[in-house]
DRENRO-385279 format. One record per residue (C-alpha): residue in one letter; chain; x, z, y. Coordinates in steps of 0.02 Angstrom, whole numbers, m for minus. Example, Ala and Ser with C-alpha at 12.3 -4.5 7.8 and 13.67 -1.06 7.14 Angstrom:
<atoms>
- palo vexti east up north
- A A 615 390 m225
- S A 684 357 m53
</atoms>
This chain:
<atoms>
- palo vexti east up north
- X A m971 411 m1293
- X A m930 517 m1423
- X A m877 373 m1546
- X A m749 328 m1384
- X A m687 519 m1374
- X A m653 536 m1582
- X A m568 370 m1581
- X A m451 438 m1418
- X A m416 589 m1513
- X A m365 494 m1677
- X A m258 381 m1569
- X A m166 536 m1498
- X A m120 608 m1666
- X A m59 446 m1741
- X A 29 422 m1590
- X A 118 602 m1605
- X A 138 570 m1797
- X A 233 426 m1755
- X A 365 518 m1658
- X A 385 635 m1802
- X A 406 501 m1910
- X A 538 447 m1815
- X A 604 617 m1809
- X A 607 638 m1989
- X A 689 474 m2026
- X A 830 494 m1883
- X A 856 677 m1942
- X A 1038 630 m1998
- X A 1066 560 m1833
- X A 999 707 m1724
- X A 1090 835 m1823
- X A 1264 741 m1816
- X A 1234 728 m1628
- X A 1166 903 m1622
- X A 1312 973 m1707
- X A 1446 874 m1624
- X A 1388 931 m1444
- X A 1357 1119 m1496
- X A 1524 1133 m1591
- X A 1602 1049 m1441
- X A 1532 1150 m1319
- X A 1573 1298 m1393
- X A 1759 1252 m1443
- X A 1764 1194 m1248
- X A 1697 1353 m1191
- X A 1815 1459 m1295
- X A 1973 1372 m1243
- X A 1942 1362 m1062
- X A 2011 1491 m960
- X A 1926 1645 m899
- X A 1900 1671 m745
- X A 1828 1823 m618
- X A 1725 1811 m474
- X A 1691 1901 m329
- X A 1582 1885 m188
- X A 1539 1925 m16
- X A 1412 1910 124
- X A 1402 1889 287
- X A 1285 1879 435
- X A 1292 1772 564
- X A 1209 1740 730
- X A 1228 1661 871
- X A 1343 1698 997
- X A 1284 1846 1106
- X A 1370 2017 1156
- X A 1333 2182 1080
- X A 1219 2202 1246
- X A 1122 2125 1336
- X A 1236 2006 1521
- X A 1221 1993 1664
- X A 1213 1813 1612
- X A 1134 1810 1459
- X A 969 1888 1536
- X A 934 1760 1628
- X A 960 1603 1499
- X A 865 1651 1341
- X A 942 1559 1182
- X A 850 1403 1114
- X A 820 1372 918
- X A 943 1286 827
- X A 893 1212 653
- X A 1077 1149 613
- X A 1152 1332 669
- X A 1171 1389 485
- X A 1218 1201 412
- X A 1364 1180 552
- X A 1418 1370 495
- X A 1433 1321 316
- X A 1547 1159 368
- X A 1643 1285 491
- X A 1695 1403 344
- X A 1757 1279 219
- X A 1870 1193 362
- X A 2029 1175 379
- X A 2017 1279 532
- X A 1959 1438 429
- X A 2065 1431 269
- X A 2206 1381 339
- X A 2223 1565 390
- X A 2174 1640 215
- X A 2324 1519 125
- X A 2438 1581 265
- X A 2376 1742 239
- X A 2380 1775 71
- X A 2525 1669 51
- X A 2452 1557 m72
- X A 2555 1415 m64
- X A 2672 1526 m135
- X A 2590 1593 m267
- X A 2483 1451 m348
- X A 2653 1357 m337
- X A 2738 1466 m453
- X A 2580 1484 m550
- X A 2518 1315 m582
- X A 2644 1196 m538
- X A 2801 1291 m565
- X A 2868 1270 m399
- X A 2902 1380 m257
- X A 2777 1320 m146
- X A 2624 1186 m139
- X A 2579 1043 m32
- X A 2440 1115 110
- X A 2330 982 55
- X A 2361 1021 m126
- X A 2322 1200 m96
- X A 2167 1190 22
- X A 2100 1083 m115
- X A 2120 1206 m251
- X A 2056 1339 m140
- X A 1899 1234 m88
- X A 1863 1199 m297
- X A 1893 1385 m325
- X A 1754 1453 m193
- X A 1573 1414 m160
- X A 1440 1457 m10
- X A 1253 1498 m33
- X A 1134 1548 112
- X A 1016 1665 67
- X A 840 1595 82
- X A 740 1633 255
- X A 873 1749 317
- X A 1027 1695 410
- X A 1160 1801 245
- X A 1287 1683 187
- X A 1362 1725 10
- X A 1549 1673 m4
- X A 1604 1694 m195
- X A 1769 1641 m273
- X A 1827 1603 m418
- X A 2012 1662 m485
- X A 2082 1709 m659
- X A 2145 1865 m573
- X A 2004 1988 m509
- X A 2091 2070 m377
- X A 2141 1898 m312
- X A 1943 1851 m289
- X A 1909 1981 m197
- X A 2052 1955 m69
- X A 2014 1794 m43
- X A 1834 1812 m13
- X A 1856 1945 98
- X A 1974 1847 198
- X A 1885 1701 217
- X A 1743 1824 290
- X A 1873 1894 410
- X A 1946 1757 462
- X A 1777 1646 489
- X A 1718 1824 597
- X A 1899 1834 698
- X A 1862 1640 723
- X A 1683 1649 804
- X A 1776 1800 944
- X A 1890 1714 978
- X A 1804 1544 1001
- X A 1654 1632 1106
- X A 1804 1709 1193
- X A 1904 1550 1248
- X A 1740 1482 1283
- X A 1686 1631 1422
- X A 1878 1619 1488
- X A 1888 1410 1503
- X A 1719 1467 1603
- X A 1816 1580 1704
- X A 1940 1484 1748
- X A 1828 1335 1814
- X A 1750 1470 1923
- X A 1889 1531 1985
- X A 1958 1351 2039
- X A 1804 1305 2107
- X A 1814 1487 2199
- X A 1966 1433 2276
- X A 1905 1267 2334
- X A 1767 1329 2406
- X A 1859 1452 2495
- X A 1987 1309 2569
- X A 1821 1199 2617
- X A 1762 1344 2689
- X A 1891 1395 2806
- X A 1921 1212 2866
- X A 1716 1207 2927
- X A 1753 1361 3016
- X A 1874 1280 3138
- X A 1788 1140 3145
- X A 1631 1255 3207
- X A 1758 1337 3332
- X A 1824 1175 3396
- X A 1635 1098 3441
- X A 1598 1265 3511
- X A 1729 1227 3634
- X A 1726 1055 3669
- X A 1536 1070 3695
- X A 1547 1231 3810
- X A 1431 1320 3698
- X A 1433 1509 3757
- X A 1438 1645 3623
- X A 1288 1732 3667
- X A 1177 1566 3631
- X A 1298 1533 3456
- X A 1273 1688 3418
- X A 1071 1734 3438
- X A 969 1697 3281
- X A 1136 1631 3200
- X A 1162 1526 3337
- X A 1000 1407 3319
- X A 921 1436 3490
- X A 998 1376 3660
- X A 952 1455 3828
- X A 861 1322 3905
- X A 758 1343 3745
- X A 721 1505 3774
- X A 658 1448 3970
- X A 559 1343 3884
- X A 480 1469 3802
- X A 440 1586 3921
- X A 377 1457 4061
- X A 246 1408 3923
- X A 182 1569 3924
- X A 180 1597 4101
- X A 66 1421 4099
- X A m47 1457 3968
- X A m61 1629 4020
- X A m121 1574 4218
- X A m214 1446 4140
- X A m317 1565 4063
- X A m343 1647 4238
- X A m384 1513 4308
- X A m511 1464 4223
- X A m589 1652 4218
- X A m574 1660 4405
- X A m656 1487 4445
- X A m806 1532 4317
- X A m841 1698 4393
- X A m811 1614 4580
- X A m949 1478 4509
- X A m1055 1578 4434
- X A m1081 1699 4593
- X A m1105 1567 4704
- X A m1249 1501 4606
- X A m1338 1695 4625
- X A m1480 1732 4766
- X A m1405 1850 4900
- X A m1502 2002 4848
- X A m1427 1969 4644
- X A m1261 1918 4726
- X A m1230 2095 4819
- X A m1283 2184 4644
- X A m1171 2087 4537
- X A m1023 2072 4655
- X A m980 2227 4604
- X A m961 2234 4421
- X A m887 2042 4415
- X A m759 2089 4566
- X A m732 2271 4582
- X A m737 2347 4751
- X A m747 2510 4819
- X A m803 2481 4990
- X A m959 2362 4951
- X A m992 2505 4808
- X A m1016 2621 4944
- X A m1095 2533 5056
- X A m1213 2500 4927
- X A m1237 2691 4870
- X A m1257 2713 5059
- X A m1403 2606 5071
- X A m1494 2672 4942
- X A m1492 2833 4988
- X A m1545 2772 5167
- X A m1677 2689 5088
- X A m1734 2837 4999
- X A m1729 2926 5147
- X A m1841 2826 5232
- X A m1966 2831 5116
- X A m1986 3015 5116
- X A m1988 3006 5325
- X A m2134 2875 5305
- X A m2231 2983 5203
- X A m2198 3155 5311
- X A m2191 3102 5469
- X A m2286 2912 5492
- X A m2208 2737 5539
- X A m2187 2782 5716
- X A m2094 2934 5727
- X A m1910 2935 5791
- X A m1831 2987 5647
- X A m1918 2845 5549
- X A m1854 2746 5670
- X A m1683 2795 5663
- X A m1666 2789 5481
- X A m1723 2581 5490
- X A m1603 2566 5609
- X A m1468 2652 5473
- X A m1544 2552 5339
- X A m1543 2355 5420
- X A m1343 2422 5478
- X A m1301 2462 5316
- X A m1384 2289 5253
- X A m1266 2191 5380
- X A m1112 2281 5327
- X A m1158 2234 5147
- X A m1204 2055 5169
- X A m1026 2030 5264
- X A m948 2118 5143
- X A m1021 2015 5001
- X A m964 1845 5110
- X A m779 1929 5120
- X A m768 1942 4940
- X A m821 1785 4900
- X A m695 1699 5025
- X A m584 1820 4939
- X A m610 1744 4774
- X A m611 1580 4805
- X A m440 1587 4884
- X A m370 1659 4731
- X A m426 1525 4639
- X A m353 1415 4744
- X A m189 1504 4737
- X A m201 1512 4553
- X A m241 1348 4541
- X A m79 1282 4633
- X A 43 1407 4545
- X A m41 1341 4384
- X A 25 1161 4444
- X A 178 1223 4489
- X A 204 1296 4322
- X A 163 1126 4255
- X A 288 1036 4337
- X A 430 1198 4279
- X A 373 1166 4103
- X A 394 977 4101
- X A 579 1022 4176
- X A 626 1139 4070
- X A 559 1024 3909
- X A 684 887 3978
- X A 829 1009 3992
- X A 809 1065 3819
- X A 819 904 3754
- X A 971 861 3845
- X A 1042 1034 3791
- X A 1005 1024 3612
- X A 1078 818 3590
- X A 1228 897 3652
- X A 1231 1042 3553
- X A 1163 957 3392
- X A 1346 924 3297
- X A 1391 1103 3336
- X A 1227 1163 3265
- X A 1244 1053 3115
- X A 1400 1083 3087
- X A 1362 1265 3084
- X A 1243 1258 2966
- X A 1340 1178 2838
- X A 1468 1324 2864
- X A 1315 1423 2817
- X A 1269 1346 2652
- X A 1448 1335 2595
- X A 1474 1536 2650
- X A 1300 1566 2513
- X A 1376 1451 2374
- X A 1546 1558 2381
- X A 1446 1687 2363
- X A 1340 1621 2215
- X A 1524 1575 2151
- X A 1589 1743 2171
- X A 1415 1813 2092
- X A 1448 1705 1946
- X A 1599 1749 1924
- X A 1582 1915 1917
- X A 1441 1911 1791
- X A 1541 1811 1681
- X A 1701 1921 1693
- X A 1590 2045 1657
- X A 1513 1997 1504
- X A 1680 1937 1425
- X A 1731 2105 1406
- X A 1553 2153 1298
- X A 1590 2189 1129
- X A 1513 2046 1014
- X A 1514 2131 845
- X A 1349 2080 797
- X A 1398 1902 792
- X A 1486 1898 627
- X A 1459 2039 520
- X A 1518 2047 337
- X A 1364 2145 252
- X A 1455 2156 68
- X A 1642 2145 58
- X A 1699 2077 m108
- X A 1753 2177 m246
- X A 1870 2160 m403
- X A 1745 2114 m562
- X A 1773 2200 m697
- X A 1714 2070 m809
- X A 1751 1882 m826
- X A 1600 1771 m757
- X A 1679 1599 m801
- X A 1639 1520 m945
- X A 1489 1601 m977
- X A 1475 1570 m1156
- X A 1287 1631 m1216
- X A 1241 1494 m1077
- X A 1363 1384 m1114
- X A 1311 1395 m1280
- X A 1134 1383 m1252
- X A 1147 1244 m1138
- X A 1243 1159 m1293
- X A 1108 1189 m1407
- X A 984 1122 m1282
- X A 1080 977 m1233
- X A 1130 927 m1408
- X A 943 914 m1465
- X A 898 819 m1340
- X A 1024 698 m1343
- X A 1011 694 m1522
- X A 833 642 m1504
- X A 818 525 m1363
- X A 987 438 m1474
- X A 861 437 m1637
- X A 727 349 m1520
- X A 850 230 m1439
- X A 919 190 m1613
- X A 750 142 m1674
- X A 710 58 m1506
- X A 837 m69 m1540
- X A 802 m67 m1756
- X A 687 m228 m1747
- X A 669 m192 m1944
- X A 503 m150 m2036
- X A 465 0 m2021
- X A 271 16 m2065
- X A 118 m76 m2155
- X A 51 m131 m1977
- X A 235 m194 m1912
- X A 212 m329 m2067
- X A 19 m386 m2050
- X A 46 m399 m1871
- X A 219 m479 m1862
- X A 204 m593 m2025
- X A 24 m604 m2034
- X A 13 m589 m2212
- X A m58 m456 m2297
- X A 36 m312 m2391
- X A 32 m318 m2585
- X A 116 m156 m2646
- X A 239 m34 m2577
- X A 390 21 m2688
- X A 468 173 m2647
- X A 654 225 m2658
- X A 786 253 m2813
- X A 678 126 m2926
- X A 744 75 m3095
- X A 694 m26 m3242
- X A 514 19 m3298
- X A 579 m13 m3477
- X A 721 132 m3439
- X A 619 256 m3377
- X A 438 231 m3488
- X A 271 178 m3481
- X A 246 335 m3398
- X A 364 323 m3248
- X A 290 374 m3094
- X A 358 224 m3003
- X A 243 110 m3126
- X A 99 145 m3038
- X A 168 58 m2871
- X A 202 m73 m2979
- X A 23 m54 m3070
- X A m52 m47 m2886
- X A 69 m220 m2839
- X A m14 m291 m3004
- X A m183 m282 m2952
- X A m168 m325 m2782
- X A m101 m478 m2854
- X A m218 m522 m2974
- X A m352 m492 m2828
- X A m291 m607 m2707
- X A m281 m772 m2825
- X A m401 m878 m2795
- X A m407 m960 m2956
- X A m361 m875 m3126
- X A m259 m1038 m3169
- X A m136 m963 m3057
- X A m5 m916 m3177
- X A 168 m939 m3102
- X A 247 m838 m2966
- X A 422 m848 m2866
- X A 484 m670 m2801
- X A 588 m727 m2659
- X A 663 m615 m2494
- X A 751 m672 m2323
- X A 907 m607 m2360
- X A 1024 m525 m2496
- X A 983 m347 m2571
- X A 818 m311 m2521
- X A 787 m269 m2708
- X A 685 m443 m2758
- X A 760 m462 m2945
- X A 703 m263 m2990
- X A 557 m296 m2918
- X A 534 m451 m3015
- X A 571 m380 m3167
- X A 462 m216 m3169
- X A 316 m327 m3108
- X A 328 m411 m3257
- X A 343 m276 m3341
- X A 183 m200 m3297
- X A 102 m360 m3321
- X A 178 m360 m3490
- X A 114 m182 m3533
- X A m61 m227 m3510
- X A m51 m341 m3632
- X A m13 m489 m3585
- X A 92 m629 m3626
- X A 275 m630 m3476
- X A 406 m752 m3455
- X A 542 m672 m3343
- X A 650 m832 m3269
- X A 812 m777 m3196
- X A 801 m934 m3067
- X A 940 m846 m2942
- X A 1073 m983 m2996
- X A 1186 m908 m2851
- X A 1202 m711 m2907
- X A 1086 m708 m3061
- X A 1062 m512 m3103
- X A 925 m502 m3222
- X A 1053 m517 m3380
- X A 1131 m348 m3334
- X A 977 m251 m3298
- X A 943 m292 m3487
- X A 1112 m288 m3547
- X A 1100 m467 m3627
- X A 1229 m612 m3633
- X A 1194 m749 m3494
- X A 1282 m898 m3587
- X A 1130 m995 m3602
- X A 972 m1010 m3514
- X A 870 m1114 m3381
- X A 1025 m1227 m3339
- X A 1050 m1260 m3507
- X A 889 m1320 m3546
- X A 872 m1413 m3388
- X A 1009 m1499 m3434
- X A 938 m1561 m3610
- X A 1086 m1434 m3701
- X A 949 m1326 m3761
- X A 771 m1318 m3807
- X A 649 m1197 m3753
- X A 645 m1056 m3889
- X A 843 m1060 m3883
- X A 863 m1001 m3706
- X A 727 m867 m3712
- X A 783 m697 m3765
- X A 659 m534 m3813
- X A 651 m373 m3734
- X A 584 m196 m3810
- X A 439 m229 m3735
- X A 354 m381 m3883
- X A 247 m467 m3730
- X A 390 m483 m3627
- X A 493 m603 m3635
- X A 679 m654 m3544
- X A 760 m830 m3493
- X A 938 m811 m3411
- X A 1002 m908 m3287
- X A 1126 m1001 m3383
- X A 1295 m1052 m3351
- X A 1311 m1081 m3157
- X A 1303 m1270 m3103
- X A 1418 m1341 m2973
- X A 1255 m1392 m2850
- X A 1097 m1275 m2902
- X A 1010 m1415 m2778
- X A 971 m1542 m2916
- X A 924 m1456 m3060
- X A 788 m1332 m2972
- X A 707 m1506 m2868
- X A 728 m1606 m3042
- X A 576 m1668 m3143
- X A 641 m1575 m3276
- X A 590 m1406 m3175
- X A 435 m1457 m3144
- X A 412 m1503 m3313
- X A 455 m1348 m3374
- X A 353 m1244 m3252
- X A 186 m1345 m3344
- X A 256 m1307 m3507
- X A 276 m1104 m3478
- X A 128 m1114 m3403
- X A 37 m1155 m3571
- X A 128 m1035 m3683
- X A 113 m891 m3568
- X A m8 m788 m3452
- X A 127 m764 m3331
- X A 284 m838 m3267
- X A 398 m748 m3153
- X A 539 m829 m3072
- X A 685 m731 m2975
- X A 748 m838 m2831
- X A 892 m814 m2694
- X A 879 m767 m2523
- X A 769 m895 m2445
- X A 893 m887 m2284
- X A 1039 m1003 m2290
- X A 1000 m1055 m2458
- X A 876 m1203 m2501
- X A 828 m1132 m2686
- X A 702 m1018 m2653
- X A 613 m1136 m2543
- X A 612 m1255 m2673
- X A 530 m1161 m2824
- X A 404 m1083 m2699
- X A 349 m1284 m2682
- X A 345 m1291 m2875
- X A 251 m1126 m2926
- X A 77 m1064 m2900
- X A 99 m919 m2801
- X A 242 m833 m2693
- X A 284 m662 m2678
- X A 397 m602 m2528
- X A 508 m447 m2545
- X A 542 m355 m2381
- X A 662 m204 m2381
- X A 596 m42 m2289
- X A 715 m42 m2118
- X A 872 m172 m2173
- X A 817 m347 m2088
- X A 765 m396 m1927
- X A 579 m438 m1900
- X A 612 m612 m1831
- X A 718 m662 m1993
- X A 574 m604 m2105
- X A 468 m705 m2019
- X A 573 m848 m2032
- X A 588 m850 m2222
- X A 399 m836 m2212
- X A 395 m993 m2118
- X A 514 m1095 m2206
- X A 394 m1039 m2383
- X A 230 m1107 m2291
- X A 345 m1268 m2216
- X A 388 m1315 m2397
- X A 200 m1278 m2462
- X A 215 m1123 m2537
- X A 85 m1006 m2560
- X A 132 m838 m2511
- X A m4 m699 m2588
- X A 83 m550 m2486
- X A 231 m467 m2449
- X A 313 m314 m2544
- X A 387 m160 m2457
- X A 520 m113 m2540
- X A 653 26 m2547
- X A 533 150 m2467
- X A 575 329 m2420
- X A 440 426 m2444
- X A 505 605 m2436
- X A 546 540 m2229
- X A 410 433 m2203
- X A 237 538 m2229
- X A 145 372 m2196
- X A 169 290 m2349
- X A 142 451 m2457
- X A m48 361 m2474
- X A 18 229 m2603
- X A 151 302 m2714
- X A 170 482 m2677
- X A 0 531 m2735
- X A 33 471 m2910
- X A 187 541 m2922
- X A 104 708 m2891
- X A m38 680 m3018
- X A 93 610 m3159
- X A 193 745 m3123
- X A 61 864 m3150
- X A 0 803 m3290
- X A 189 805 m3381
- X A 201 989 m3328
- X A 33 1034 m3408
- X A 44 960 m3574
- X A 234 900 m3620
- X A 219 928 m3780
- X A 53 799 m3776
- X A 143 694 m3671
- X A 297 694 m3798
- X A 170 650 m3942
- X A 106 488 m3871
- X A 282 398 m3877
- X A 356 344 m4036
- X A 564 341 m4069
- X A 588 232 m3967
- X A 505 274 m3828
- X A 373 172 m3826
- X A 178 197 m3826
- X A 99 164 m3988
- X A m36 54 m3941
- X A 104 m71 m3873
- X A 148 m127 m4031
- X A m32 m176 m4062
- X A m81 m281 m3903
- X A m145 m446 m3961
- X A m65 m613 m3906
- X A m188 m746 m3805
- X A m89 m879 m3833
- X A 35 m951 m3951
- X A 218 m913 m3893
- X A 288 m1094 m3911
</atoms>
């Protein structure tokens, strides 16, 4: 796990160090673009026109008086979560500015002022007006900000203030026309009303006299309850009330009957009240009581005992004939209730017949009555109504619209604000400048680094040359670009698989990738370490390698291919004694048949005996079919790739085309590198450079002693040969 997290990490900084790389290498791109947008941004912002602004807020509600209606108690307002979007739409209508231009008269002035006329188009000036102002709510409160823009301060403010006037006047006026359109409904329906009453009325009166109705019966409980009715009524009650007495009567008449006649006189009295059998029977008992005292005092025959019997058995007869006269008494009356009870019976049943007949002939009066009754409590809901809303018309509605901030005359400009303009330049400019750089190298399909060429070519990389090199033989021994070479050498020497590898083509896929210096100083180096280098100037299109050494190019390789001239004719010296030169020659009309000639090939096995190495410079392998050639005929192949000049697809062609003809290609050479943008190559050249560097700054006059006049190292002069020259 922690092998997986380091590798992460290492993956993340190469990846960051490859965005400064680009950085670095695009720098000339990012500050062109960089400076372009800042300077333009700033020359914009300085030329524009200044202008002021002013603003003020409002607040807005919705539409309710300063007080509480007599309407608007009763229907609470619902939420609304497009209120303060249909506001904003409201204000920058036509509806609204059309006052403010009218107003301020600014058809007038921004006529004269911008166009140069005496007035403006309305749609030409509500458009200038609308670009000139801008709305903002103010977040979770129900504030609108109005600000406007104008090159004249005083002219801000008047025009914010009069939108916020005019928007305010607006919402009065509309709630007003609203609560009077109301009105006016009301008052027509009012009317009709009215008219639809008056015609039921007669209509009431007429039934009322076609159906003989009196006024008395129209009249009690609003004329819902006829006379026969009211019969009705009362007969019911006389029936239910003599029911109820008959049935008390008969159960007390039962009840008695059913009693001995010694419990019958006793309870006769409180069931049926009487006063005579209530005497009778207080008589008897004092009788009785009388006679019981005479029994005791004077015996059972004495006279006055006697006498007293005689009382007692008279009073017993009056009683029991009084008891028998009650009871006829009652049973009669039940018998007389019983048959006014039927006769009640049969007055109901009439009267309920009556009433029916009474009220299907009074039923359209009645009806029609009663819809003169509802339409009599809708006028008067209408004229309620009415009232209300009259009423709460005339409430103040200040708090509808208020304007919290009126707009005032800035003393300073706002527009263009330059630090932000500026800023916003500076921003703007880098960023462009940088995603440009990145886009740039998103579409440069060149080679950029080591990996781009193993991966793309598959071939390994030999050496990498950095920028600004020259001849090795110009600049010394000592050069700090000789060690890329030195580095290219042995990399070379490494990859052959056999040490009878001796000849080697330096070809590239297209023109000026640098393939003839590199040539050259290779064989150079391999010249300073002592041995034996034939440089072949083989390019028979553009040769070069004449001029670098400042030699004649009358005669060379086409020369002695063509049997003119023999070997040690053509081949020149150079300062260096184990280098050695062959020009191209004078330039043949078709380079095709000397290079594929047995001649060539003949001469490749000769230089191969009389020296260590053989270099041959070649043309572009693309369009041209000489390089492709003599990398068929030589040992080993050499390609040349400049550092960010060629597509990758072409360099992989040429790489192709050598393998198609047989060639065998050691490695590629990056070439033309710049190493003070690219930090990634500083691991092959830049370190020497340091360390030679170093070493010349601590001991020049050393350094100075270890060259001879001309400029040379001493021990070069005494380098052996291995071979014989010819």
């Amino acid at each position: 796990m922690d092998q997986l997290k380091t590798q992460s990490a290492q993956e993340a900084k190469l990846h960051f160090l490859d965005y400064w790389r680009i950085i670095r290498i695009r720098k000339t791109v990012i500050l062109a673009v960089f400076l372009l947008v800042v300077i333009t941004s700033t020359l914009v912002t300085f030329i524009l026109t200044e202008k002021y602004s002013s603003k003020a807020r409002i607040k807005i509600e919705r539409d309710a008086p300063d007080i509480a209606g007599l309407v608007s108690q009763q229907m609470p307002m619902a939420y609304d979560p497009y209120f303060i979007q249909t506001e904003f739409e409201v204000i920058q209508s036509e509806l609204i500015l059309d006052r403010v231009v009218e107003d301020l008269g600014l058809r007038q002035k921004w006529g004269k002022k911008f166009m140069g006329t005496d007035t403006l188009k309305s749609s030409e000036t509500m458009t200038l007006l609308r670009n000139s102002m801008d709305l903002r709510p103010t977040r979770n409160t129900s504030l609108i900000e109005i600000s406007v823009w104008s090159e004249s301060a005083q002219e801000a403010a008047d025009i914010a203030n009069k939108i916020a006037e005019s928007y305010k006047d607006h919402r009065q006026k509309q709630r007003r026309d609203a609560s009077m359109r109301g009105i006016d409904s009301l008052e027509k329906r009012f009317v009709e009303q009215a008219v639809k009453i008056k015609e039921k009325q007669t209509e009431v009166e007429r039934l009322r006299t076609d159906l003989n109705i009196p006024d008395m019966m129209a009249s009690e409980n609003g004329g819902t309850m006829l006379m026969t009715a009211e019969t009705l009524r009362k007969f019911e009650a006389l029936r239910i009330e003599s029911q109820a007495e008959f049935v008390r009567q008969d159960t007390l008449l039962t009840r008695l009957k059913k009693l001995p006649p010694d419990e019958l006189a006793q309870a006769i009295p409180t069931a049926a009240q009487d006063p005579l059998l209530s005497s009778l029977l207080e008589q008897l008992t004092l009788a009785e009581q009388r006679l019981v005292v005479a029994r005791k005092d004077y015996g059972p025959e004495h006279a006055e005992v006697l006498k007293l019997g005689d009382q007692v058995k008279d009073l017993q007869t009056k009683i029991t004939k009084r008891v028998q006269g009650i009871l006829i008494g009652l049973d009669a009356r039940v018998a007389s209730l019983k048959e006014g009870l039927e006769n009640l019976k049969r007055e109901v049943e009439s009267s309920k017949q009556l009433d029916i007949q009474e009220a299907n002939r009074s039923r359209p009066y009645f009806e029609a009555k009663r819809e003169l009754e509802e339409m009599q409590r809708f006028r008067q809901l209408l004229n309620a109504k009415l009232y209300a809303e009259r009423t709460d018309v005339e409430l103040p509605t200040g708090g509808v619209v208020e304007i919290v901030d009126k707009a005032k005359a800035s003393l300073r400009p706002s527009k263009p604000n330059k630090p932000l303009n500026i800023a916003l330049g500076v921003i703007i400019g880098l960023v462009v400048g940088v995603g440009l750089a990145f886009f740039i190298e998103y579409l440069d399909t060149s080679v950029k680094t080591i990996d781009d060429v193993e991966r793309a070519l598959g071939a390994p990389v030999l050496g990498v040359i950095p920028q600004n090199v020259g001849i090795l033989l110009d600049e010394g021994v000592e050069s700090p670009h000789a060690e890329a070479y030195r580095v290219l050498r042995t990399n070379l020497l490494f990859s052959r698989k056999d040490d009878k590898l001796n000849t080697c083509a330096v070809v590239s896929a297209g023109a000026g990738e640098g393939k003839s210096t590199t040539v050259f100083n290779l064989a150079a180096v391999f010249a300073q370490s002592g041995s034996r280098v034939l440089v072949v100037d083989s390019d028979l299109r553009r040769p070069t390698l004449h001029k670098m050494l400042k030699v004649s190019n009358s005669i060379g390789l086409t020369n002695l291919l063509l049997r003119q001239n023999k070997l040690e004719e053509v081949v020149q010296r150079t300062t260096v004694p184990t280098l050695d030169f062959m020009p191209s020659g004078k330039l043949p009309s078709s380079s095709l048949g000397i290079l594929s000639s047995l001649q060539m090939k003949e001469l490749i096995t000769e230089l191969k005996q009389h020296y260590d190495f053989v270099f041959f410079d070649s043309p572009p392998v693309m369009g041209v079919s000489d390089a492709s050639i003599l990398a068929s005929e030589v040992d080993m192949v050499v390609q040349v790739i400049q550092y960010r000049r060629y597509p990758q697809p072409m360099n992989i062609r040429a790489k192709q085309m050598i393998e198609k003809v047989g060639g065998n290609l050691m490695g590629i050479v990056l070439n033309n590198i710049n190493m003070s943008q690219d930090e990634s190559y500083y691991y092959y050249s830049g370190y020497y450079h340091d360390y030679y560097s170093r070493n010349d700054d601590q001991d020049p006059a050393a350094a100075g002693k270890e060259k001879d006049k001309d400029g040379k190292p001493p021990g070069d002069q005494a380098k052996l040969e291995i071979k014989k020259k010819y």
